[in-house]
N, C-alpha and C positions, 0 to 999 in steps of 0.2 A: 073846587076847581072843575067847570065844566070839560067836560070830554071833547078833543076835536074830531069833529066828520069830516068823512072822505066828501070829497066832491062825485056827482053821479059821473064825471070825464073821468074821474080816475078809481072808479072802483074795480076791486078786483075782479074778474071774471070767473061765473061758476065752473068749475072744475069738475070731472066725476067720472071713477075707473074706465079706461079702456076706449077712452076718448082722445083723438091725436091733435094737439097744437100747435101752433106758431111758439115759440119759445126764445124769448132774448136770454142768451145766455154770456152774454160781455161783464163784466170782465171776469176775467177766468185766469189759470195759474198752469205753468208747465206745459203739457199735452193735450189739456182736455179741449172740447170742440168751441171757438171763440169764434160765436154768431149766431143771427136770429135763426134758428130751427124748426123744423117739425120734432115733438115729441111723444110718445106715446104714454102716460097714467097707468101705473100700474097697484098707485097706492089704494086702500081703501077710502071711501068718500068722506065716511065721519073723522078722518086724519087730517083731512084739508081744510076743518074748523082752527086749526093750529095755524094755516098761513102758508103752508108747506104740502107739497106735494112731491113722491118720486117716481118717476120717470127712466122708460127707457130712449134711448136713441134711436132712429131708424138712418140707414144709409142705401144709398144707390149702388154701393158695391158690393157686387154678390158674390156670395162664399154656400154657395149649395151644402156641401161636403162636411162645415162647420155644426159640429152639434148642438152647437152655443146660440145657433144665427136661425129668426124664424122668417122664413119669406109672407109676404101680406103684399094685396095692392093697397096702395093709399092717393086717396086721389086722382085716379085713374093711371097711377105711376105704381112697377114693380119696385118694391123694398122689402129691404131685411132690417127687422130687430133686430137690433144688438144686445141683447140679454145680458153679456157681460160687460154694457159699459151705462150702469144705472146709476145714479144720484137723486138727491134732495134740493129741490130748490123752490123758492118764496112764489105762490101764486102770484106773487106783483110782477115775475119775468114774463106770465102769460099773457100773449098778445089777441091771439082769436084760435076758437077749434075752425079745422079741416077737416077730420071725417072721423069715423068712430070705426073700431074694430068689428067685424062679425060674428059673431057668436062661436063661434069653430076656432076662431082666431084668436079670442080671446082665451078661449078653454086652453089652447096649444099655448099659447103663450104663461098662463097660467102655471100649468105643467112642468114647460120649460122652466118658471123663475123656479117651480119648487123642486125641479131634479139641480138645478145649481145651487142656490141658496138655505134647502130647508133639508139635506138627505146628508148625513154622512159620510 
């Protein structure tokens, strides 16, 4: 049985840590965010060989004071990561990258996923 190709319109788009996207995230369940978004890659590169990538959220409302929340400009626009509001979803939600993290940005955010997620 031969294999079916993607067509080149609908291939998925390369992906790779700490790069921030356009994100279709419809349909969705309960409270989570239902719409095309920016989001930020936080997974490692050789993971997105699977199809799946996870991702933080970034939002226009800011919580300084929040120790969960990293601020970043993105696109000429102030935001904050949302650290605690991360998921997995299918490189096929990815619509187009917008701008990539800074290196300072990246490392803090780093940090940040592993004082929430990887400590005790």
């Amino acid at each position: 049985m031969a294999s079916k190709k993607t067509p080149a319109s609908e291939a998925v788009p390369l992906v790779r840590r700490y790069e921030i996207h356009l994100v279709s995230l419809d349909p969705t369940a309960g409270r989570e965010t239902k719409k095309t978004c920016s989001c930020v890659v936080v997974s490692p590169d050789p993971m997105h060989r699977t199809g799946m990538a996870v991702v933080c959220l970034p939002t226009t409302s800011m919580h300084p004071q929040w120790a969960h929340r990293l601020q970043i400009t993105c696109a000429s626009k102030a935001v904050e990561i949302m650290a605690d509001q991360i998921r997995a979803v299918s490189l096929e939600r990815f619509v187009k990258r917008i701008d990539t993290l800074a290196a300072s940005e990246a490392e803090a955010l780093r940090d940040l996923l592993a004082l929430l997620y990887a400590t005790p």
